[in-house]
N, CA, C and O atoms as CSV, one atom per row, in Angstrom:
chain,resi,resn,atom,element,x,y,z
A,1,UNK,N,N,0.824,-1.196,0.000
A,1,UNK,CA,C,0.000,0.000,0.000
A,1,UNK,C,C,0.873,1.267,0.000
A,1,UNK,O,O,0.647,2.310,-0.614
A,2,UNK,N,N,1.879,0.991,0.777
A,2,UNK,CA,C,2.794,2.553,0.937
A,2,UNK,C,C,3.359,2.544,-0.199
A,2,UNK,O,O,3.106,3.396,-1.051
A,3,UNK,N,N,4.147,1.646,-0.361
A,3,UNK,CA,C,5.041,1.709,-1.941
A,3,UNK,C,C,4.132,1.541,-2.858
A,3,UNK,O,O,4.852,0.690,-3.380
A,4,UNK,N,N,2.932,1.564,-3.760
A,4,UNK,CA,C,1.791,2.165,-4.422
A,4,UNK,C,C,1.745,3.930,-4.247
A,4,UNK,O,O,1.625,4.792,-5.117
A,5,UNK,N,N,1.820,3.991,-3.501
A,5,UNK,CA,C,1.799,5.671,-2.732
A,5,UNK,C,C,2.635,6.360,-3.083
A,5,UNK,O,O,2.370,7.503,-3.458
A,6,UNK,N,N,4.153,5.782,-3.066
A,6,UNK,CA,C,5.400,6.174,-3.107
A,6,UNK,C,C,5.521,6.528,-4.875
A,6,UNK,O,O,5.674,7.607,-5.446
A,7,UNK,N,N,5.377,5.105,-5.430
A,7,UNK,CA,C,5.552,5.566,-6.912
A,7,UNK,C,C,5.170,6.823,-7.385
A,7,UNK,O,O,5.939,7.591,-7.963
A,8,UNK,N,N,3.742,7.091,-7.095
A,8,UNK,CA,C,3.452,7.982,-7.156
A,8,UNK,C,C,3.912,9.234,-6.734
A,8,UNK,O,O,3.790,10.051,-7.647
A,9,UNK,N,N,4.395,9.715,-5.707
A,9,UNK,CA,C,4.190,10.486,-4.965
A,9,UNK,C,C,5.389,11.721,-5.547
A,9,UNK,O,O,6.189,11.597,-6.475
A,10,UNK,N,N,5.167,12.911,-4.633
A,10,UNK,CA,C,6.126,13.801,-5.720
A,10,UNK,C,C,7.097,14.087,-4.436
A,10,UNK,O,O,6.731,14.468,-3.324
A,11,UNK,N,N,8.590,13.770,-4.928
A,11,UNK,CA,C,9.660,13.609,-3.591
A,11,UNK,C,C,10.380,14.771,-3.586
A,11,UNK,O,O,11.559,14.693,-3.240
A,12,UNK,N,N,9.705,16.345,-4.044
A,12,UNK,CA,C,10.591,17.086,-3.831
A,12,UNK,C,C,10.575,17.258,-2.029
A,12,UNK,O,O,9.554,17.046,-1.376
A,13,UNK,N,N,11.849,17.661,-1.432
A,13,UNK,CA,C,11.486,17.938,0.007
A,13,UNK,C,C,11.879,16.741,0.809
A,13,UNK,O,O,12.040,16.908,2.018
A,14,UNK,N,N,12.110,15.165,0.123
A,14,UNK,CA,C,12.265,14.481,0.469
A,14,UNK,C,C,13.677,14.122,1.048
A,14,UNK,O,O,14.628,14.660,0.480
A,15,UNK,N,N,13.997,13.122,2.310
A,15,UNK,CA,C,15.366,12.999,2.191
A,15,UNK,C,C,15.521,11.641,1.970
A,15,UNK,O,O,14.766,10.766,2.394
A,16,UNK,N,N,16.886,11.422,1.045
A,16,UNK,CA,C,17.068,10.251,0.267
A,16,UNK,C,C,18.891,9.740,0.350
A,16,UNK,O,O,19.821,10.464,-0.005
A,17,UNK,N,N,18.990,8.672,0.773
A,17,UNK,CA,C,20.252,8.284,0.771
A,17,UNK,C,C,20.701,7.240,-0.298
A,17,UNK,O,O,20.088,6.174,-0.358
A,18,UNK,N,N,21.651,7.470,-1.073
A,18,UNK,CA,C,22.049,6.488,-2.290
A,18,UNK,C,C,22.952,5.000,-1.644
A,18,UNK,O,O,24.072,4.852,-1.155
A,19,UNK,N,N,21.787,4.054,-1.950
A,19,UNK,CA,C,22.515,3.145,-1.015
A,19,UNK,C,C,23.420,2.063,-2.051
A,19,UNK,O,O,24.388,1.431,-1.628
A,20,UNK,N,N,23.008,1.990,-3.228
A,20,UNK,CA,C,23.799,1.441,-3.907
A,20,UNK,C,C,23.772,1.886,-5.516
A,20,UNK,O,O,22.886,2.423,-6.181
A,21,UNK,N,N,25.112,1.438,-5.861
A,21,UNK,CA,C,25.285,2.356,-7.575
A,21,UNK,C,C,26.703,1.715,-7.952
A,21,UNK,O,O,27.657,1.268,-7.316
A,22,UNK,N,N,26.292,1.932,-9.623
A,22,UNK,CA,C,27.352,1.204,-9.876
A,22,UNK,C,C,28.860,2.186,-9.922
A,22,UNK,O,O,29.960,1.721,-9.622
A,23,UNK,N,N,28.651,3.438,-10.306
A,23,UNK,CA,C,29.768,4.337,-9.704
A,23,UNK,C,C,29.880,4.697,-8.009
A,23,UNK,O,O,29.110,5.379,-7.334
A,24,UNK,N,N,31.025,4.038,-7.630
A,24,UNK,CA,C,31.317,4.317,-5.561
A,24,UNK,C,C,31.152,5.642,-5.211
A,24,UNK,O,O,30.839,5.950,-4.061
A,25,UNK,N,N,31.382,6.694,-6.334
A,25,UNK,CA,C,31.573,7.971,-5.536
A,25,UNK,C,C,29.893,8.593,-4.772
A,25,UNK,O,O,29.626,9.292,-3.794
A,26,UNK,N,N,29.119,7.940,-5.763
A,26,UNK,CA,C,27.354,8.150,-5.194
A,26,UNK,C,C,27.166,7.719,-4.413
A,26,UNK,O,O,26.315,8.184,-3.654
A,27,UNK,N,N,27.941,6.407,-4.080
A,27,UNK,CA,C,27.368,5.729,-2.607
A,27,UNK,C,C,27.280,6.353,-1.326
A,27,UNK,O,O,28.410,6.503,-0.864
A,28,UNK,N,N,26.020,6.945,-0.271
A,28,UNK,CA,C,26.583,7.884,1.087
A,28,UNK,C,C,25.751,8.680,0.783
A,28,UNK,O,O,24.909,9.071,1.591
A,29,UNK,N,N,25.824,9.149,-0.634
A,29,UNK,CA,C,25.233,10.449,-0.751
A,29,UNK,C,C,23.902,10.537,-0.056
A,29,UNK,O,O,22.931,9.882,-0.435
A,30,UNK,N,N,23.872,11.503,1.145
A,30,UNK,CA,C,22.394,12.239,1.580
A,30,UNK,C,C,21.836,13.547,2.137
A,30,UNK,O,O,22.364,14.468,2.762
A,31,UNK,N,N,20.720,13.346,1.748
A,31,UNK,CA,C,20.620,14.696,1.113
A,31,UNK,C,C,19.356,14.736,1.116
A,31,UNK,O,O,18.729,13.681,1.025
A,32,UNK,N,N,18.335,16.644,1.281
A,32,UNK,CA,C,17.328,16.790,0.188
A,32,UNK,C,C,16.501,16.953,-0.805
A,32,UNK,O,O,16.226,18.150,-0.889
A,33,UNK,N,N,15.919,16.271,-1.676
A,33,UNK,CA,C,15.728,16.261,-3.147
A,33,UNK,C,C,15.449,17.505,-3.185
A,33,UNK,O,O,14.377,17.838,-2.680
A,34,UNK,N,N,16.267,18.488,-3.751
A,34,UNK,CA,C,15.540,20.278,-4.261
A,34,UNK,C,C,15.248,20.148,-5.705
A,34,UNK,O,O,14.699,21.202,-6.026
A,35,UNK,N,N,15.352,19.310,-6.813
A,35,UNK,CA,C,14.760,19.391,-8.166
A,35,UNK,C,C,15.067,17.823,-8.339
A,35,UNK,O,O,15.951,17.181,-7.772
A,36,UNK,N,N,14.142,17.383,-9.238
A,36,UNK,CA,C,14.046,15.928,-9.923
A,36,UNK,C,C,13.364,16.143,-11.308
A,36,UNK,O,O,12.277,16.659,-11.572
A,37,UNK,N,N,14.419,15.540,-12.202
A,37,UNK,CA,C,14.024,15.313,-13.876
A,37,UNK,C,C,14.066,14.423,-13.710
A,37,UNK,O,O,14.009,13.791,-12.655
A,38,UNK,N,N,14.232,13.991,-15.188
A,38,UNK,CA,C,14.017,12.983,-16.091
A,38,UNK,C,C,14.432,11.805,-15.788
A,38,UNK,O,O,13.941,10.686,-15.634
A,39,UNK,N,N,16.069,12.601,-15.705
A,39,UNK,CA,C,17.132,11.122,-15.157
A,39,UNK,C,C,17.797,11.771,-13.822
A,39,UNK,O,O,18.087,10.716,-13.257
A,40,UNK,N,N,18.129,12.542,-13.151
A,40,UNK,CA,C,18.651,13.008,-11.984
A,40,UNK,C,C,17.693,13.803,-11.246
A,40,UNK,O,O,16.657,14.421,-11.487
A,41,UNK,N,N,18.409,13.561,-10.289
A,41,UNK,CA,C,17.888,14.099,-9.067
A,41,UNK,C,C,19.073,15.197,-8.713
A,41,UNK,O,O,20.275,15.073,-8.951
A,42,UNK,N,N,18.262,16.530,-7.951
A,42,UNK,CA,C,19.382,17.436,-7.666
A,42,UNK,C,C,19.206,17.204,-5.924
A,42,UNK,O,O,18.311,17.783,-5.308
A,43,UNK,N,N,20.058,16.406,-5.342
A,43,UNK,CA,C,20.424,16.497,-3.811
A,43,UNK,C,C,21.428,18.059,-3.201
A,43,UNK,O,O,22.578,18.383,-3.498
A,44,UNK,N,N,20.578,18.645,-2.421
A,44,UNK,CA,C,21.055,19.546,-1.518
A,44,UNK,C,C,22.058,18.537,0.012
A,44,UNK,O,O,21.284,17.962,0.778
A,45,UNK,N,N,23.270,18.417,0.282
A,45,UNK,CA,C,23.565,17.672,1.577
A,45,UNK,C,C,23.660,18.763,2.742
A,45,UNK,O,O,23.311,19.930,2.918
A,46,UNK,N,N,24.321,17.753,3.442
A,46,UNK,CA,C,24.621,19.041,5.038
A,46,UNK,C,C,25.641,19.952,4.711
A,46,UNK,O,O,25.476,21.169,4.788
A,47,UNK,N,N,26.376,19.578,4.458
A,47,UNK,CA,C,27.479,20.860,3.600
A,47,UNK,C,C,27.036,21.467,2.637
A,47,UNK,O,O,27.721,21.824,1.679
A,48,UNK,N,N,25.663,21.685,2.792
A,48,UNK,CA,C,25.532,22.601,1.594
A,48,UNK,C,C,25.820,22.707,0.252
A,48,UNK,O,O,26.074,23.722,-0.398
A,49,UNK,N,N,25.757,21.580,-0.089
A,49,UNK,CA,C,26.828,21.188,-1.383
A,49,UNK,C,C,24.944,20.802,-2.292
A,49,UNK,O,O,23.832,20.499,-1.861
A,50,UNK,N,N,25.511,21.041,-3.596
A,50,UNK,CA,C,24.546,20.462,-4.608
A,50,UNK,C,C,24.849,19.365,-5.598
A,50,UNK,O,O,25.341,19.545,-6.712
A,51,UNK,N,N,24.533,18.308,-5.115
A,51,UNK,CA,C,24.638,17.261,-6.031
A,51,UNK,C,C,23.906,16.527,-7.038
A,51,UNK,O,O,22.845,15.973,-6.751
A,52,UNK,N,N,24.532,16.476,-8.503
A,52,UNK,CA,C,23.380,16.377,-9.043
A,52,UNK,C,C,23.858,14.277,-9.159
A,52,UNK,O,O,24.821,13.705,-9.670
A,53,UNK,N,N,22.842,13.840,-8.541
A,53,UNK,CA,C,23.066,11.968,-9.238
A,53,UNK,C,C,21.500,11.423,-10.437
A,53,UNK,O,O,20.330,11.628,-10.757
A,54,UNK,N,N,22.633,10.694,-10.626
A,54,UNK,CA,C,21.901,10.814,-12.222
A,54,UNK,C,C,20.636,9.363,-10.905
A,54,UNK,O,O,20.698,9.087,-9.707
A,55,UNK,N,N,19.690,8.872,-12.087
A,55,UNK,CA,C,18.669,7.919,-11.619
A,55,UNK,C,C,19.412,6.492,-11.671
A,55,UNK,O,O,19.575,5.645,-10.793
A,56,UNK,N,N,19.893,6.548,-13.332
A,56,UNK,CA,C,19.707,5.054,-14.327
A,56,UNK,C,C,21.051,4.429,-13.064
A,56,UNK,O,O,21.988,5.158,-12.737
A,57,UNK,N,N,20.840,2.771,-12.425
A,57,UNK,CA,C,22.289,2.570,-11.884
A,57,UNK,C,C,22.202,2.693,-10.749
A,57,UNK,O,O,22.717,1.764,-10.127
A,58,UNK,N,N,21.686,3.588,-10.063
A,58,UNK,CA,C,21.726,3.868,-8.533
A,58,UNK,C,C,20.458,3.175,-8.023
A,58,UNK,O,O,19.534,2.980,-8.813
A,59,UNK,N,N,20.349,2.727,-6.521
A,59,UNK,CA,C,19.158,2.564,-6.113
A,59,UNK,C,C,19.788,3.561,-4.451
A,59,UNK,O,O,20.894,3.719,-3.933
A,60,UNK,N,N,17.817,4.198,-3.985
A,60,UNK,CA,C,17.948,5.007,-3.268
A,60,UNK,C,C,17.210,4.718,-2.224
A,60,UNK,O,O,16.070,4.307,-2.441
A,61,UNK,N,N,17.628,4.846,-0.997
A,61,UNK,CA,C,16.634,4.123,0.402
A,61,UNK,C,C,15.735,5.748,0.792
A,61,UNK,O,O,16.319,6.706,0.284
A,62,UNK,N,N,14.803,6.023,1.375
A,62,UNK,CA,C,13.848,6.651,1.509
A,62,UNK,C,C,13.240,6.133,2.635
A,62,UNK,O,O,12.931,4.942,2.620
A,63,UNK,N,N,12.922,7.075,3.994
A,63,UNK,CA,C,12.818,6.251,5.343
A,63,UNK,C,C,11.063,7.141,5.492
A,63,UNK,O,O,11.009,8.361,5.343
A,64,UNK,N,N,9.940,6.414,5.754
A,64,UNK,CA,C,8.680,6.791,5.652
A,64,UNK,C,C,7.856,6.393,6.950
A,64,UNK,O,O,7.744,5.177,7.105
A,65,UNK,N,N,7.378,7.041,7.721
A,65,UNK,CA,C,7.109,6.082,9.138
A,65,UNK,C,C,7.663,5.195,9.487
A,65,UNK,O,O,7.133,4.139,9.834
A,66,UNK,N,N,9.301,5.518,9.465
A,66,UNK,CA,C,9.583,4.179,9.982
A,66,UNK,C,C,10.198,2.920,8.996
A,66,UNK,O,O,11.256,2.338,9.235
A,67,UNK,N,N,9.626,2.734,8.254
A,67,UNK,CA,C,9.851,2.127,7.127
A,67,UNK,C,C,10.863,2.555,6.080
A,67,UNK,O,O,10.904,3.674,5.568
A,68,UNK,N,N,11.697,1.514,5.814
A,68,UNK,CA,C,12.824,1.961,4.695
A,68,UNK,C,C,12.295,1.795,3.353
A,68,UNK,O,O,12.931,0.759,3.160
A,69,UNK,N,N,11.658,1.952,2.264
A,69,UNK,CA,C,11.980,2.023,1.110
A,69,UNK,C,C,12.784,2.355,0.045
A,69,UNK,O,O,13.066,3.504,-0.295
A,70,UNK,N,N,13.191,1.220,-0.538
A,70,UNK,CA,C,14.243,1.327,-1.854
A,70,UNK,C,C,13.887,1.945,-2.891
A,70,UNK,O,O,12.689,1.662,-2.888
A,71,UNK,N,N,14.063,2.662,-3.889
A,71,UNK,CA,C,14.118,3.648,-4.873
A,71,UNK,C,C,14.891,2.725,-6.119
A,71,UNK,O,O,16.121,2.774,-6.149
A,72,UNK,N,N,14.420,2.180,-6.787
A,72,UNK,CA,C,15.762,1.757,-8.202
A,72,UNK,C,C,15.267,2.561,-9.069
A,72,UNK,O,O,14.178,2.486,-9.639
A,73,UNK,N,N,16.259,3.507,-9.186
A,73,UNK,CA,C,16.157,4.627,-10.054
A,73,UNK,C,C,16.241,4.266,-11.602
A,73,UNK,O,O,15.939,5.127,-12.429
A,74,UNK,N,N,16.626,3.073,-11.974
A,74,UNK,CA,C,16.120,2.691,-13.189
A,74,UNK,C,C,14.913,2.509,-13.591
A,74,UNK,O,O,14.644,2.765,-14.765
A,75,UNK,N,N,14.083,2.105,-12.854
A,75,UNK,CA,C,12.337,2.236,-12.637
A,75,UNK,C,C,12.067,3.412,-12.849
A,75,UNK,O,O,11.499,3.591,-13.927
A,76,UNK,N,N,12.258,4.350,-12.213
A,76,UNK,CA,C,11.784,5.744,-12.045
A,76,UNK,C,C,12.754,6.804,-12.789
A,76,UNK,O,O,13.516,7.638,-12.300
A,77,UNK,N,N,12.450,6.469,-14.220
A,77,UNK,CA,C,12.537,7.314,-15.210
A,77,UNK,C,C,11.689,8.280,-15.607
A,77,UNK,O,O,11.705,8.549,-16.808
A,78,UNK,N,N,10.917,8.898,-14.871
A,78,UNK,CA,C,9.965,9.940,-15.026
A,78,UNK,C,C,9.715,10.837,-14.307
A,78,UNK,O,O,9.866,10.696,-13.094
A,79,UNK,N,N,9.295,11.921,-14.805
A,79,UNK,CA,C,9.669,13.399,-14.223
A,79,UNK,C,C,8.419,12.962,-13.025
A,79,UNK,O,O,7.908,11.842,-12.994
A,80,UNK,N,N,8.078,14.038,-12.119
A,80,UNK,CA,C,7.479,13.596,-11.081
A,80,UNK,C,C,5.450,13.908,-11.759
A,80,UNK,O,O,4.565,13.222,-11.247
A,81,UNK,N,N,5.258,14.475,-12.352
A,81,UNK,CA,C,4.025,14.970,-12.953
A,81,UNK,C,C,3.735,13.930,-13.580
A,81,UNK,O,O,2.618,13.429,-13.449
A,82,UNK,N,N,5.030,13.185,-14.693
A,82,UNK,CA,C,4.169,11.940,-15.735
A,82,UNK,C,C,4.133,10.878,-14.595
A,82,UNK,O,O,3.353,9.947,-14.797
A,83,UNK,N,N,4.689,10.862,-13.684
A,83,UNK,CA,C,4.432,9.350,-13.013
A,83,UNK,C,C,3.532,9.416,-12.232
A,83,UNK,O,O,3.264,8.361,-11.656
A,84,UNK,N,N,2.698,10.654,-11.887
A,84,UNK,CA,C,1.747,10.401,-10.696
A,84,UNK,C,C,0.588,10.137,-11.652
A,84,UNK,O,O,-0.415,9.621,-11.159
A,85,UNK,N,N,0.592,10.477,-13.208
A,85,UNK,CA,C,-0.652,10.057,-14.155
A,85,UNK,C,C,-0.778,8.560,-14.604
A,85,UNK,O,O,-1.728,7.907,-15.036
A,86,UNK,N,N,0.626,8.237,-14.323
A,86,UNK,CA,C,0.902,6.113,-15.473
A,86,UNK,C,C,0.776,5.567,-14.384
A,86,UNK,O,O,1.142,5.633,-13.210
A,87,UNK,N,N,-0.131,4.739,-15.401
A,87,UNK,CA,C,-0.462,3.620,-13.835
A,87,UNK,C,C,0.621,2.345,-14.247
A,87,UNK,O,O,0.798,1.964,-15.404
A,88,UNK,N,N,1.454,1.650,-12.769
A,88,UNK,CA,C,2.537,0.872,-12.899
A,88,UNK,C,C,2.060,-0.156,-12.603
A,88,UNK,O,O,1.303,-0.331,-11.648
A,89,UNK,N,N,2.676,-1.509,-13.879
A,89,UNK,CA,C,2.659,-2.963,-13.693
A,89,UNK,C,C,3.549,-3.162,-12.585
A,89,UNK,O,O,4.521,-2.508,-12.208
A,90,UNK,N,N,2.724,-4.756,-11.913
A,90,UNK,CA,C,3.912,-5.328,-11.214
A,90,UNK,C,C,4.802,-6.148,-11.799
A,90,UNK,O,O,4.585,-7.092,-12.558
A,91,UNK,N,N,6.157,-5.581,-11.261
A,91,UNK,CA,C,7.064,-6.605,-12.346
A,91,UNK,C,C,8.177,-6.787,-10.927
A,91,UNK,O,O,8.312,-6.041,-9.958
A,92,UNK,N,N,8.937,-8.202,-11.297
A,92,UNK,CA,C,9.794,-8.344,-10.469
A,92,UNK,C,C,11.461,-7.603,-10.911
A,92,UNK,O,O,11.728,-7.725,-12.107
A,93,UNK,N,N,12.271,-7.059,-10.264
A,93,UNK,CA,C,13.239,-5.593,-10.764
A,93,UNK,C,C,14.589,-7.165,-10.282
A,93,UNK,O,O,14.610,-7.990,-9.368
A,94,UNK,N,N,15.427,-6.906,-11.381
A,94,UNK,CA,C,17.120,-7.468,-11.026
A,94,UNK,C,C,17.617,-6.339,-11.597
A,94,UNK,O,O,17.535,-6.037,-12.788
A,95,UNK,N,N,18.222,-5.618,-10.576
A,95,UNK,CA,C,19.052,-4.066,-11.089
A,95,UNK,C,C,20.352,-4.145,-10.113
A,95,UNK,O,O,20.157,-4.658,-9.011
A,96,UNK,N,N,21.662,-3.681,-10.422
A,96,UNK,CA,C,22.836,-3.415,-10.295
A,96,UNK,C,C,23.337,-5.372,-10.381
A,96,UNK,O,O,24.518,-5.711,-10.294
Protein backbone atom coordinates (compact mmCIF):
# COMPACT_ATOMS: atom_id res chain seq x y z
CA UNK A 1 0.00 0.00 0.00
CA UNK A 2 2.79 2.55 0.94
CA UNK A 3 5.04 1.71 -1.94
CA UNK A 4 1.79 2.17 -4.42
CA UNK A 5 1.80 5.67 -2.73
CA UNK A 6 5.40 6.17 -3.11
CA UNK A 7 5.55 5.57 -6.91
CA UNK A 8 3.45 7.98 -7.16
CA UNK A 9 4.19 10.49 -4.97
CA UNK A 10 6.13 13.80 -5.72
CA UNK A 11 9.66 13.61 -3.59
CA UNK A 12 10.59 17.09 -3.83
CA UNK A 13 11.49 17.94 0.01
CA UNK A 14 12.26 14.48 0.47
CA UNK A 15 15.37 13.00 2.19
CA UNK A 16 17.07 10.25 0.27
CA UNK A 17 20.25 8.28 0.77
CA UNK A 18 22.05 6.49 -2.29
CA UNK A 19 22.52 3.14 -1.01
CA UNK A 20 23.80 1.44 -3.91
CA UNK A 21 25.28 2.36 -7.58
CA UNK A 22 27.35 1.20 -9.88
CA UNK A 23 29.77 4.34 -9.70
CA UNK A 24 31.32 4.32 -5.56
CA UNK A 25 31.57 7.97 -5.54
CA UNK A 26 27.35 8.15 -5.19
CA UNK A 27 27.37 5.73 -2.61
CA UNK A 28 26.58 7.88 1.09
CA UNK A 29 25.23 10.45 -0.75
CA UNK A 30 22.39 12.24 1.58
CA UNK A 31 20.62 14.70 1.11
CA UNK A 32 17.33 16.79 0.19
CA UNK A 33 15.73 16.26 -3.15
CA UNK A 34 15.54 20.28 -4.26
CA UNK A 35 14.76 19.39 -8.17
CA UNK A 36 14.05 15.93 -9.92
CA UNK A 37 14.02 15.31 -13.88
CA UNK A 38 14.02 12.98 -16.09
CA UNK A 39 17.13 11.12 -15.16
CA UNK A 40 18.65 13.01 -11.98
CA UNK A 41 17.89 14.10 -9.07
CA UNK A 42 19.38 17.44 -7.67
CA UNK A 43 20.42 16.50 -3.81
CA UNK A 44 21.05 19.55 -1.52
CA UNK A 45 23.56 17.67 1.58
CA UNK A 46 24.62 19.04 5.04
CA UNK A 47 27.48 20.86 3.60
CA UNK A 48 25.53 22.60 1.59
CA UNK A 49 26.83 21.19 -1.38
CA UNK A 50 24.55 20.46 -4.61
CA UNK A 51 24.64 17.26 -6.03
CA UNK A 52 23.38 16.38 -9.04
CA UNK A 53 23.07 11.97 -9.24
CA UNK A 54 21.90 10.81 -12.22
CA UNK A 55 18.67 7.92 -11.62
CA UNK A 56 19.71 5.05 -14.33
CA UNK A 57 22.29 2.57 -11.88
CA UNK A 58 21.73 3.87 -8.53
CA UNK A 59 19.16 2.56 -6.11
CA UNK A 60 17.95 5.01 -3.27
CA UNK A 61 16.63 4.12 0.40
CA UNK A 62 13.85 6.65 1.51
CA UNK A 63 12.82 6.25 5.34
CA UNK A 64 8.68 6.79 5.65
CA UNK A 65 7.11 6.08 9.14
CA UNK A 66 9.58 4.18 9.98
CA UNK A 67 9.85 2.13 7.13
CA UNK A 68 12.82 1.96 4.69
CA UNK A 69 11.98 2.02 1.11
CA UNK A 70 14.24 1.33 -1.85
CA UNK A 71 14.12 3.65 -4.87
CA UNK A 72 15.76 1.76 -8.20
CA UNK A 73 16.16 4.63 -10.05
CA UNK A 74 16.12 2.69 -13.19
CA UNK A 75 12.34 2.24 -12.64
CA UNK A 76 11.78 5.74 -12.04
CA UNK A 77 12.54 7.31 -15.21
CA UNK A 78 9.97 9.94 -15.03
CA UNK A 79 9.67 13.40 -14.22
CA UNK A 80 7.48 13.60 -11.08
CA UNK A 81 4.03 14.97 -12.95
CA UNK A 82 4.17 11.94 -15.74
CA UNK A 83 4.43 9.35 -13.01
CA UNK A 84 1.75 10.40 -10.70
CA UNK A 85 -0.65 10.06 -14.15
CA UNK A 86 0.90 6.11 -15.47
CA UNK A 87 -0.46 3.62 -13.83
CA UNK A 88 2.54 0.87 -12.90
CA UNK A 89 2.66 -2.96 -13.69
CA UNK A 90 3.91 -5.33 -11.21
CA UNK A 91 7.06 -6.61 -12.35
CA UNK A 92 9.79 -8.34 -10.47
CA UNK A 93 13.24 -5.59 -10.76
CA UNK A 94 17.12 -7.47 -11.03
CA UNK A 95 19.05 -4.07 -11.09
CA UNK A 96 22.84 -3.42 -10.30
Amino acid sequence: MIQSKLLKADLHGAIVTVTKSKCPSYVGITGIILQEFKHVFKIITKEDKLKVVPKLNNVFSLELDGFISYIYGSKFLLRASERSAKKFKLKGTIDL
